[in-house]
FIKOLZA-1660 file (N, C-alpha, C; in steps of 0.1 Angstrom, whole numbers, plus 5000, padded with zeros to 4 digits):
% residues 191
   i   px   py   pz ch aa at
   1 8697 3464 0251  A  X  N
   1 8691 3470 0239  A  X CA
   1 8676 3473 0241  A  X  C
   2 8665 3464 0248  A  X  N
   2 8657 3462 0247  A  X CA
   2 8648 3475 0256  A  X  C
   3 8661 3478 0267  A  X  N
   3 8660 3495 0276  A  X CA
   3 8657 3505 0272  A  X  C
   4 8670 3504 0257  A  X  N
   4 8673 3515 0250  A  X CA
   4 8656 3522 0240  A  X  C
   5 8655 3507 0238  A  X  N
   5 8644 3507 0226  A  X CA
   5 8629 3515 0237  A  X  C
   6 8632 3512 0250  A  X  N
   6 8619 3514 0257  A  X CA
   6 8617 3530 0260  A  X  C
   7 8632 3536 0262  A  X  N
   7 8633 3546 0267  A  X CA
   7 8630 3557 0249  A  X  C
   8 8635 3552 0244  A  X  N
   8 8635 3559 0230  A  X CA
   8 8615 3564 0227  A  X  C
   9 8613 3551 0229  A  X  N
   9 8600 3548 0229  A  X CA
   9 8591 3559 0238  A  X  C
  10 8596 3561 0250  A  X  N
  10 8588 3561 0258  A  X CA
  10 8592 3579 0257  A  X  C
  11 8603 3586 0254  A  X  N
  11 8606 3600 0249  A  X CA
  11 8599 3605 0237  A  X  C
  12 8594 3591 0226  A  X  N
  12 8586 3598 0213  A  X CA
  12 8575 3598 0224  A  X  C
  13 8569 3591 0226  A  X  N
  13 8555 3591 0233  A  X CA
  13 8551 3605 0241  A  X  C
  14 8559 3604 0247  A  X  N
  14 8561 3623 0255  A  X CA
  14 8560 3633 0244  A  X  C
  15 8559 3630 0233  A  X  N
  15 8560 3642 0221  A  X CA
  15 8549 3639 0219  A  X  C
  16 8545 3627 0214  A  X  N
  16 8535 3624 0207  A  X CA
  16 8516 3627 0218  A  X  C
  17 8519 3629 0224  A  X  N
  17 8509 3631 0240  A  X CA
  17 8509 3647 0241  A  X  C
  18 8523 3656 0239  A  X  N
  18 8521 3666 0239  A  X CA
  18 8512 3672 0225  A  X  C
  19 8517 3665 0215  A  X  N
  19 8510 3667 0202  A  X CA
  19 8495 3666 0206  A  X  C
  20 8491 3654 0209  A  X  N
  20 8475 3654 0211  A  X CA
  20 8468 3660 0216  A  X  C
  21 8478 3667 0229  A  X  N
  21 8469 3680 0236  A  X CA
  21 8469 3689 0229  A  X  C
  22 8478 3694 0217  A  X  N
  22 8477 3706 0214  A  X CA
  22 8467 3705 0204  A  X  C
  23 8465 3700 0202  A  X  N
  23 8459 3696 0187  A  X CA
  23 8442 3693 0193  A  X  C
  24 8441 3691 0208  A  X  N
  24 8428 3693 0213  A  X CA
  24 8425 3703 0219  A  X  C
  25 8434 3713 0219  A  X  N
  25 8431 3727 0218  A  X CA
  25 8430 3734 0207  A  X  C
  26 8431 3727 0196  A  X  N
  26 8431 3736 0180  A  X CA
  26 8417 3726 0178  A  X  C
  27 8409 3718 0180  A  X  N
  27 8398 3716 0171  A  X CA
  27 8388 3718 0192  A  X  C
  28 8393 3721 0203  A  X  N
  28 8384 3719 0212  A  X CA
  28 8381 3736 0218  A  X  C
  29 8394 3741 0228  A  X  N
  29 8390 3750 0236  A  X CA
  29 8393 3763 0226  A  X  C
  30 8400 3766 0213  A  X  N
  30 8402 3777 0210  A  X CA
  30 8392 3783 0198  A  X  C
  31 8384 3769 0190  A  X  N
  31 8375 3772 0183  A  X CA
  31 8362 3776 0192  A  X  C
  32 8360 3773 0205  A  X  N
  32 8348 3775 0213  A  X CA
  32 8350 3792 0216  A  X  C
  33 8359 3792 0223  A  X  N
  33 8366 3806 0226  A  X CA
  33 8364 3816 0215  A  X  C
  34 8369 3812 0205  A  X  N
  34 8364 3821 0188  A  X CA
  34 8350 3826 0191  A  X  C
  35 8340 3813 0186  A  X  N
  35 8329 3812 0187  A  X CA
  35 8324 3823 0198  A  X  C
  36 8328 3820 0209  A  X  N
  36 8324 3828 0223  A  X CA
  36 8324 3844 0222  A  X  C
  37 8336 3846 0216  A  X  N
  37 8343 3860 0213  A  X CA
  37 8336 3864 0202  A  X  C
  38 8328 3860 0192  A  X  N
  38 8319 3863 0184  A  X CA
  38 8305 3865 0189  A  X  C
  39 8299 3856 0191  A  X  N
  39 8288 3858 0199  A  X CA
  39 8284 3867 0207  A  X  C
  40 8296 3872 0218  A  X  N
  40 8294 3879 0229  A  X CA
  40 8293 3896 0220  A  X  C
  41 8308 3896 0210  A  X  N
  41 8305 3909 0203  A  X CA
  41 8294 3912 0192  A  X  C
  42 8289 3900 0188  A  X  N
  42 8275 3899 0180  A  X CA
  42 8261 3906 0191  A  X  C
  43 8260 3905 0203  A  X  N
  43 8254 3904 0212  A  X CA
  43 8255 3919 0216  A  X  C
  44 8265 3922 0221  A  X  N
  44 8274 3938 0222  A  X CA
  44 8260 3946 0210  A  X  C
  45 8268 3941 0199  A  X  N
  45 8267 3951 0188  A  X CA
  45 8249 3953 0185  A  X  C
  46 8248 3943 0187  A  X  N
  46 8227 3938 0185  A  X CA
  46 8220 3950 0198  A  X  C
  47 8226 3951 0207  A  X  N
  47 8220 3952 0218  A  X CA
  47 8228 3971 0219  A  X  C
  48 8234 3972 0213  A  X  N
  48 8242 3990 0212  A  X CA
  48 8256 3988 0226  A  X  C
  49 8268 3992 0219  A  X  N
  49 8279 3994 0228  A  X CA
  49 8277 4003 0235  A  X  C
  50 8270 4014 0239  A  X  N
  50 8268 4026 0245  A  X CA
  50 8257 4020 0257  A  X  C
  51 8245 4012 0251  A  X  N
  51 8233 4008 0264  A  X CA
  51 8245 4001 0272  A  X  C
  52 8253 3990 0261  A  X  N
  52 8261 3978 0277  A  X CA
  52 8270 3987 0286  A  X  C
  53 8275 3992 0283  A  X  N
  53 8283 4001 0287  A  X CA
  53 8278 4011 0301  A  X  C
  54 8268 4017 0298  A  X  N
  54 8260 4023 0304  A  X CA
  54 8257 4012 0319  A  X  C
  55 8248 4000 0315  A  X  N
  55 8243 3991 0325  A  X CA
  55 8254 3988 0330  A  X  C
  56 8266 3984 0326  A  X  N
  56 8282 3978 0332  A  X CA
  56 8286 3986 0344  A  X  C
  57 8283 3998 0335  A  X  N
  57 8290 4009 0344  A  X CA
  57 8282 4012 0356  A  X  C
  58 8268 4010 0356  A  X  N
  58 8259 4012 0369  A  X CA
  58 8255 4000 0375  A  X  C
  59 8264 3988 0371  A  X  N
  59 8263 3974 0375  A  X CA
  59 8273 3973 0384  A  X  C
  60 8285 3978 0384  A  X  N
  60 8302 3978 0386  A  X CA
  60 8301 3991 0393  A  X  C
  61 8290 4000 0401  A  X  N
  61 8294 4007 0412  A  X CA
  61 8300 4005 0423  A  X  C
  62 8287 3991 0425  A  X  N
  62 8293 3988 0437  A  X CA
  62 8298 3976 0441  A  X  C
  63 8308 3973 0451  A  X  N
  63 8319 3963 0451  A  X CA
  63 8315 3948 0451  A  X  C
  64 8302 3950 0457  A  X  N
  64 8295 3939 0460  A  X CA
  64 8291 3931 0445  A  X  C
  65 8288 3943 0435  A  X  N
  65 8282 3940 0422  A  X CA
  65 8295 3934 0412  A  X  C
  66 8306 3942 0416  A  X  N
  66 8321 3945 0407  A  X CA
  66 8323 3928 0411  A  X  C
  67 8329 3926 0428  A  X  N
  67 8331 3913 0425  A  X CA
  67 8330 3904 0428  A  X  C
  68 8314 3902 0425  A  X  N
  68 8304 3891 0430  A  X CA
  68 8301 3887 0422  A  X  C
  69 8288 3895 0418  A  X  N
  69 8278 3889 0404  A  X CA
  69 8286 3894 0395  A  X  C
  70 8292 3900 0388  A  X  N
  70 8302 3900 0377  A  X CA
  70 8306 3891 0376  A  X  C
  71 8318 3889 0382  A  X  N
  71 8325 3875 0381  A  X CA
  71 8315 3863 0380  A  X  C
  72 8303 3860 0389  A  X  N
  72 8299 3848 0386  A  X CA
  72 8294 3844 0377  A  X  C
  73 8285 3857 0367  A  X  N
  73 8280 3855 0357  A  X CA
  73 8288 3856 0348  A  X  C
  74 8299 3856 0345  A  X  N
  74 8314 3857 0338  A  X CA
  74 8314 3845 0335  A  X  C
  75 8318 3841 0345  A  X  N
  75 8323 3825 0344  A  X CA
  75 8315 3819 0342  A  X  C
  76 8302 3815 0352  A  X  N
  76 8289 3807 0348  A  X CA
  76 8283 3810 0335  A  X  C
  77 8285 3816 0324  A  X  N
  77 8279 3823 0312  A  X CA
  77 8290 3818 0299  A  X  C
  78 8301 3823 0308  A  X  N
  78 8311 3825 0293  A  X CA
  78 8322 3809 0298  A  X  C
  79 8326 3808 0310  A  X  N
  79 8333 3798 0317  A  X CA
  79 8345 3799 0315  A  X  C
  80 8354 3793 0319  A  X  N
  80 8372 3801 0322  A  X CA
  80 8376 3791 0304  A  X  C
  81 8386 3800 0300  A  X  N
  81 8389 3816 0302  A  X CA
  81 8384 3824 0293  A  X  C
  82 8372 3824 0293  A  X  N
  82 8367 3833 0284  A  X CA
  82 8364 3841 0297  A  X  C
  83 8359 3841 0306  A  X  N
  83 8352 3850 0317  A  X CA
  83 8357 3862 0322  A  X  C
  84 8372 3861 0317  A  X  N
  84 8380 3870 0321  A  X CA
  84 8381 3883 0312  A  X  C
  85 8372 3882 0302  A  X  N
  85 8372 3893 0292  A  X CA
  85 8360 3902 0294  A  X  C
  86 8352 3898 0304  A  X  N
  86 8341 3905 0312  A  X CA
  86 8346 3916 0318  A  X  C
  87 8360 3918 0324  A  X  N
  87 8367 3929 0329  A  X CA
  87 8370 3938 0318  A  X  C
  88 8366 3941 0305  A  X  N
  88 8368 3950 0297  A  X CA
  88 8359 3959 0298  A  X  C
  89 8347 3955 0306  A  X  N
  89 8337 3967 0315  A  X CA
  89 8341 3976 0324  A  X  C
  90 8351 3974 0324  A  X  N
  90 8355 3980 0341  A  X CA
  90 8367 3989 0338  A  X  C
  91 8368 4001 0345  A  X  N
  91 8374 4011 0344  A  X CA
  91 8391 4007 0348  A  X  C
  92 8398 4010 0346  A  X  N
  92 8417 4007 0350  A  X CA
  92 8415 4001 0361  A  X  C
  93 8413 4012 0370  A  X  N
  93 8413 4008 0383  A  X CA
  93 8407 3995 0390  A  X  C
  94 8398 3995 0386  A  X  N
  94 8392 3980 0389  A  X CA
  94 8398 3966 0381  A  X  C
  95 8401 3967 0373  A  X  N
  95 8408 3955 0362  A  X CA
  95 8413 3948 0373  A  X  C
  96 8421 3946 0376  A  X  N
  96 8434 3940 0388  A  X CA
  96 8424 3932 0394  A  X  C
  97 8419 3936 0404  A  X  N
  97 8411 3932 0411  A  X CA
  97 8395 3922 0407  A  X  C
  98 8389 3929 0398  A  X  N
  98 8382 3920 0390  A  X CA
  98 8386 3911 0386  A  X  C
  99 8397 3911 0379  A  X  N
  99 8400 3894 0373  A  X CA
  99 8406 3886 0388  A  X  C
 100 8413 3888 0397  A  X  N
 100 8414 3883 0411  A  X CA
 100 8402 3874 0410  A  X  C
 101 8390 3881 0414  A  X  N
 101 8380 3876 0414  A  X CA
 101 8374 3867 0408  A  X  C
 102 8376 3866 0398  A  X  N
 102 8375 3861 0386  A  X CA
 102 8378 3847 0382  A  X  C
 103 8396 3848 0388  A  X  N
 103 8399 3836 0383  A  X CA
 103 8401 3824 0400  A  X  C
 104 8392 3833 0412  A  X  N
 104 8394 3829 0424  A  X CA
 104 8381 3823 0423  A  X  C
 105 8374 3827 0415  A  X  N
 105 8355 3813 0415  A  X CA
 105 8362 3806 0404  A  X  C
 106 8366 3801 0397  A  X  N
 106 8367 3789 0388  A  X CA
 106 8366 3775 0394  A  X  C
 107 8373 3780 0404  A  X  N
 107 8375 3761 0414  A  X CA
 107 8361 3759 0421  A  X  C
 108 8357 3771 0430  A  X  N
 108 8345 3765 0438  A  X CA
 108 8334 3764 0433  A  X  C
 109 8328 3772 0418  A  X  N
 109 8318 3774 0409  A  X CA
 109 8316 3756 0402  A  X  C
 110 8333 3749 0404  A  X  N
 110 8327 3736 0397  A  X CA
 110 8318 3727 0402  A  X  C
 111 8318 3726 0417  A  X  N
 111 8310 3717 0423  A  X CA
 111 8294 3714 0419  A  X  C
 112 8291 3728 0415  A  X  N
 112 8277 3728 0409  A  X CA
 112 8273 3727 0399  A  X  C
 113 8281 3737 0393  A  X  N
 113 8283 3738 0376  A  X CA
 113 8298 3736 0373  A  X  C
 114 8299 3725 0365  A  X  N
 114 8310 3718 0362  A  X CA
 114 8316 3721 0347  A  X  C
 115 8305 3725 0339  A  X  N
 115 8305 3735 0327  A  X CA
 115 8317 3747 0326  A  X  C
 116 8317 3753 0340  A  X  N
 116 8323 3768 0340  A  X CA
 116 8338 3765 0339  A  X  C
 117 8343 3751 0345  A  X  N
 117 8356 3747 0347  A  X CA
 117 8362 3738 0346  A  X  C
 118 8353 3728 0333  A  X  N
 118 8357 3715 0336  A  X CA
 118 8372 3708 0338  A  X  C
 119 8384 3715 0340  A  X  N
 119 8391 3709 0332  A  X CA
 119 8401 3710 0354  A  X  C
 120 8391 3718 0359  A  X  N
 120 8390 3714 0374  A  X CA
 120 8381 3705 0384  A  X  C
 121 8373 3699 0372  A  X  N
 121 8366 3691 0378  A  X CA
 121 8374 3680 0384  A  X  C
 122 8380 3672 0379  A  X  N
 122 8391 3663 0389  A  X CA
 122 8397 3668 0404  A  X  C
 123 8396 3679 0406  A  X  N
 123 8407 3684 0417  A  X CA
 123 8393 3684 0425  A  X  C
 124 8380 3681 0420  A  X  N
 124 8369 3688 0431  A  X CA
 124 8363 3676 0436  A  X  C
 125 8361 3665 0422  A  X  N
 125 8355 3650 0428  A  X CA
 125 8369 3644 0435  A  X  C
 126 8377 3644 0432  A  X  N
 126 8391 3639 0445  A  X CA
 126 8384 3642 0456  A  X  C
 127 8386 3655 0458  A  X  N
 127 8383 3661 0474  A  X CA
 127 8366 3650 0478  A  X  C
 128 8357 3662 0471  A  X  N
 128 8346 3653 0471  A  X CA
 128 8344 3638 0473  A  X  C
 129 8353 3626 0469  A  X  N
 129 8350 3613 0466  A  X CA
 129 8355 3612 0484  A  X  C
 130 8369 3620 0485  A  X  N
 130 8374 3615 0502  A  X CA
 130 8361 3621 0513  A  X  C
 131 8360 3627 0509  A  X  N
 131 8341 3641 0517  A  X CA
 131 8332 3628 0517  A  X  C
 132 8328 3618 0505  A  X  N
 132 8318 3610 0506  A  X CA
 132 8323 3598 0518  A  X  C
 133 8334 3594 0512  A  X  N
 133 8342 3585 0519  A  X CA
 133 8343 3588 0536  A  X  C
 134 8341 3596 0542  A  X  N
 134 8344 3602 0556  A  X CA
 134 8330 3601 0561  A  X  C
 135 8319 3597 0550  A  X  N
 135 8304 3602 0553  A  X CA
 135 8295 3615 0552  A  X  C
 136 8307 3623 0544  A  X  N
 136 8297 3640 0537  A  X CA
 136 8290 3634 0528  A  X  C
 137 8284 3643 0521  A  X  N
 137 8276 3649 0510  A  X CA
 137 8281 3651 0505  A  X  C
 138 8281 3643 0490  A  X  N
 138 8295 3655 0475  A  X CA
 138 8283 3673 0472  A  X  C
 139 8270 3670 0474  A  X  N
 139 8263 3679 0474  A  X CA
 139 8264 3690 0480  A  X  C
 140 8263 3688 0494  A  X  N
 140 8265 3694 0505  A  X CA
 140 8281 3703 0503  A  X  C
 141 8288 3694 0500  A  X  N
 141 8303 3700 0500  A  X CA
 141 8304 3711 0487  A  X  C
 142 8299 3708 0478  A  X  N
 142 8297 3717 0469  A  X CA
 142 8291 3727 0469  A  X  C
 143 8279 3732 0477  A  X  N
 143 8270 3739 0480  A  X CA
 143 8283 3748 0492  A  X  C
 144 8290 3743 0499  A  X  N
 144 8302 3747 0511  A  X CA
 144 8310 3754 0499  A  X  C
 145 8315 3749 0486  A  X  N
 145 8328 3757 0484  A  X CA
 145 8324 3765 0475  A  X  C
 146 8311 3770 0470  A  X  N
 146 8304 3779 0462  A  X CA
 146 8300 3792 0472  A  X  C
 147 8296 3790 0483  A  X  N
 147 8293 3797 0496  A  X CA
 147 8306 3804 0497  A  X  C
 148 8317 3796 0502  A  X  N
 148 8330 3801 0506  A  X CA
 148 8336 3810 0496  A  X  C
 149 8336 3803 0490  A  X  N
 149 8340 3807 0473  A  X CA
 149 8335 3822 0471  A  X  C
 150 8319 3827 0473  A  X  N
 150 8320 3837 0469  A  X CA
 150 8321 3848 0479  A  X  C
 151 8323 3846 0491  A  X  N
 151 8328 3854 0502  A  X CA
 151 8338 3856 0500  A  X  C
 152 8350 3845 0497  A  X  N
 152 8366 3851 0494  A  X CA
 152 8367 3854 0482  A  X  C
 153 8358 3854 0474  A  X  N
 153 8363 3866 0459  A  X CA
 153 8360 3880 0461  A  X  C
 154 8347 3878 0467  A  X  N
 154 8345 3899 0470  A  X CA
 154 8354 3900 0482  A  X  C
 155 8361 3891 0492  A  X  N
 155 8373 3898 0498  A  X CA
 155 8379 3904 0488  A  X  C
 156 8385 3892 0487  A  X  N
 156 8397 3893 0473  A  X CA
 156 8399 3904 0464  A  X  C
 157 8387 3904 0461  A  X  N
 157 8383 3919 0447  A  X CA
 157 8388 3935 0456  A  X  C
 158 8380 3936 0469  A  X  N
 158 8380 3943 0476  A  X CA
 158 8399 3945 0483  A  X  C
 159 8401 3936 0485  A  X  N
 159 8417 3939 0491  A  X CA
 159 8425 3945 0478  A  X  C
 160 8422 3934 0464  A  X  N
 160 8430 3941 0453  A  X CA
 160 8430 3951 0447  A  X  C
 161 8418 3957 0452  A  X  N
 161 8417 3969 0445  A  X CA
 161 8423 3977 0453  A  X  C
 162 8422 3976 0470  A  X  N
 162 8430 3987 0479  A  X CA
 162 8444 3982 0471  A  X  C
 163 8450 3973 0471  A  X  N
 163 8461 3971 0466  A  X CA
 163 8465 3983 0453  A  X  C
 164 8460 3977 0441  A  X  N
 164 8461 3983 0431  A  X CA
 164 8459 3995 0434  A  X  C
 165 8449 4005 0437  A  X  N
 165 8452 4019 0440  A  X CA
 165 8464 4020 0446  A  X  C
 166 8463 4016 0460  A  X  N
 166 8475 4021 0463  A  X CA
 166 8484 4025 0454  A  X  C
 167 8490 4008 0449  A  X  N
 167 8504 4013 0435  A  X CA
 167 8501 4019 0426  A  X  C
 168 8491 4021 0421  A  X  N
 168 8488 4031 0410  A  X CA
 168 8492 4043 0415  A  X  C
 169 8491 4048 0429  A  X  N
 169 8495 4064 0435  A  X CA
 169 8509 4062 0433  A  X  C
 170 8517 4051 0441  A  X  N
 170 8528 4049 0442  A  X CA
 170 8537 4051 0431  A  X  C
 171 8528 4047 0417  A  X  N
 171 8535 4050 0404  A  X CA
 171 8534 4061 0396  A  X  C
 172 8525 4067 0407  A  X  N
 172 8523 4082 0395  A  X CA
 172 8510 4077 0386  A  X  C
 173 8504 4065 0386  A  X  N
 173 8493 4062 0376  A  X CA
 173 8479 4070 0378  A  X  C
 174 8478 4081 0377  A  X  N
 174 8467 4089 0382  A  X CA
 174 8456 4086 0369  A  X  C
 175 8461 4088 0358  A  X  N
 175 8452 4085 0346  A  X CA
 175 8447 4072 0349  A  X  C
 176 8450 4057 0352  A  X  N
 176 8444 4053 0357  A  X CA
 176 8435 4048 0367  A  X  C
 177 8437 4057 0375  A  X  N
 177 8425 4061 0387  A  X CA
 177 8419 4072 0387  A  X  C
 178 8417 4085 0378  A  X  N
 178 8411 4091 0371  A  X CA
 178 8400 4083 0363  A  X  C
 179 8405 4075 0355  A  X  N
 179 8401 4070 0341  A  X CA
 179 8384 4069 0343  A  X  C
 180 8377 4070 0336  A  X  N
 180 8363 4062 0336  A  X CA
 180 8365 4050 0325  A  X  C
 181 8348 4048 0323  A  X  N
 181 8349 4040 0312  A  X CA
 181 8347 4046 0298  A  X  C
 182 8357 4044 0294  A  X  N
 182 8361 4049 0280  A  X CA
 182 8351 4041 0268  A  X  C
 183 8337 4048 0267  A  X  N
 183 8331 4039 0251  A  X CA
 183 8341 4039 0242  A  X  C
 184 8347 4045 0237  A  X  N
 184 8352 4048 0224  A  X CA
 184 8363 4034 0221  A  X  C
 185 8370 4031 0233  A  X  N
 185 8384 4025 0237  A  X CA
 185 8377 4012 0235  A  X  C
 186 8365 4011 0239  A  X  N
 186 8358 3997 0235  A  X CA
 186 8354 3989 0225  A  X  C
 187 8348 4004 0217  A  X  N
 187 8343 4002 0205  A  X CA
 187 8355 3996 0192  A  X  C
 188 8371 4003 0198  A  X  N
 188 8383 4000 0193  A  X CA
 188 8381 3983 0191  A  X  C
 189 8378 3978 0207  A  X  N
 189 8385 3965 0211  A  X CA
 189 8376 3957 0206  A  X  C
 190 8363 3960 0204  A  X  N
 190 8356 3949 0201  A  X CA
 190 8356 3947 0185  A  X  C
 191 8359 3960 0178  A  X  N
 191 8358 3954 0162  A  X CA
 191 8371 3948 0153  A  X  C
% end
């Protein structure tokens, strides 16, 4: 009986643990995210949707800018997953590829700034703690996967987007590789 009582026990507790996380995403990460999505369109609207737009668009020429400093200042600014709404700058064609980018700095951006991703910081001091353990630098090593990190996102950006064109021909999607950046479509999304 005393099995039965444990297993019973130990199946509410699995509820009751799922309950806690959710419920630390209703008073933690989705009120911040609000907050964030306010601000940023408070910010937008202070500063004219037409000037951001304009700088995005002559920011997001070139691939180096599209998925490099985009993305970092995405994440390092707004931090995952808000960072990924930074790609509403960017024309069709680039979307795909941008957020690639995007969501491929989350992990190496923690080493330094731990802010952008915390909820990967465990996967980074593990590695890190065995790096100290061996006689690295947790410093050093983080300084390594920030480095690495942003050489394989502007691959990454860069492959996806050959990708994505591609299939965009493949599908007939010519309006979106035509497309520019649409102010108007913005001004929809942000109010």
């Amino acid at each position: 009986m005393d099995g039965i009582i444990t297993i019973a026990k130990g199946f509410i507790g699995l509820f009751n643990a799922g309950g806690k996380v959710f419920m630390s995403y209703m008073t933690g990460i989705i009120p911040l995210l609000v907050a964030l999505i306010t601000a940023i369109n408070a910010l937008i609207k202070l500063i004219g949707e037409e000037r951001v737009n304009k700088f995005m668009a002559k920011l997001t020429r070139f691939s180096v800018l599209r998925y490099l400093l985009l993305p970092f200042i995405a994440v390092f600014f707004f931090t995952n997953p808000m960072c990924y709404t930074a790609g509403r700058f960017l024309p069709e064609k680039y979307k795909p590829a941008y957020y690639d980018s995007a969501v491929s700095l989350v992990h190496p951006i923690t080493g330094l700034f731990p802010h952008a991703n915390s909820a990967e910081l465990f996967v980074f001091l593990g590695i890190a703690n065995g790096f100290a353990k061996a006689g690295g630098d947790k410093t050093e090593l983080a300084l390594y996967y920030i480095f690495v990190g942003l050489i394989v996102i502007w691959m990454r950006g860069i492959i996806t987007e050959r990708i994505s064109i591609h299939f965009f021909k493949k599908s007939g999607n010519f309006e979106a590789l035509n497309a520019k950046l649409d102010v108007n479509s913005l001004e929809k999304t942000a109010s």
